[in-house]
N, C-alpha and C positions, 0 to 999 in steps of 0.2 A: 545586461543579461543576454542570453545566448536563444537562440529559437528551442533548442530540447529544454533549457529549464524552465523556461514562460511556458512549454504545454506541461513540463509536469507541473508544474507550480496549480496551474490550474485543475490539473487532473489528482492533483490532493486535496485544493480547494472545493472540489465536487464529491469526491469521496466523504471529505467531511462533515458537509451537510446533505448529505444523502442520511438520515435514521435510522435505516434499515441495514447501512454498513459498518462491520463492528469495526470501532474504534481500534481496536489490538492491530488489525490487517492494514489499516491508515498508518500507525506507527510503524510496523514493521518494514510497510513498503516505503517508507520513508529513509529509515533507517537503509535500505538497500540503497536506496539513490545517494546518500549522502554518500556512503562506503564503495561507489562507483560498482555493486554487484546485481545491479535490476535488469543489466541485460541476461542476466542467467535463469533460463528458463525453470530450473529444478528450483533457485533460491525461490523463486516466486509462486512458485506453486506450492511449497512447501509454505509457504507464509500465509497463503489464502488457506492451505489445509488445518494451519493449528490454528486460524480465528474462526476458521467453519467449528474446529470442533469445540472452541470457547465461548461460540457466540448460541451453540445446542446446549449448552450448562446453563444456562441465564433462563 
């Protein structure tokens, strides 16, 4: 493993036991890392914005 995927690796592992952070935004930011698109500032704001607005429906 490479030094960026050991911090994200951990930086998903902390998002996921964090409670208070909605699941949807874990997966999608995931999904960006797999598909090499996390460096794009729009994709990732765009991804925290539709779990902000899914995690105010709950």
């Amino acid at each position: 493993m490479g030094i960026q995927e050991d911090i994200f690796n951990e930086f998903f592992r902390k998002l996921e036991s964090d409670e208070k952070f909605p699941d949807l935004i874990v997966k999608e930011l995931k999904t960006l890392w797999e598909s090499g698109e996390i460096s794009s500032k729009e994709k990732l704001l765009e991804v925290i914005k539709i779990g902000c607005e899914d995690a105010k429906k709950d």
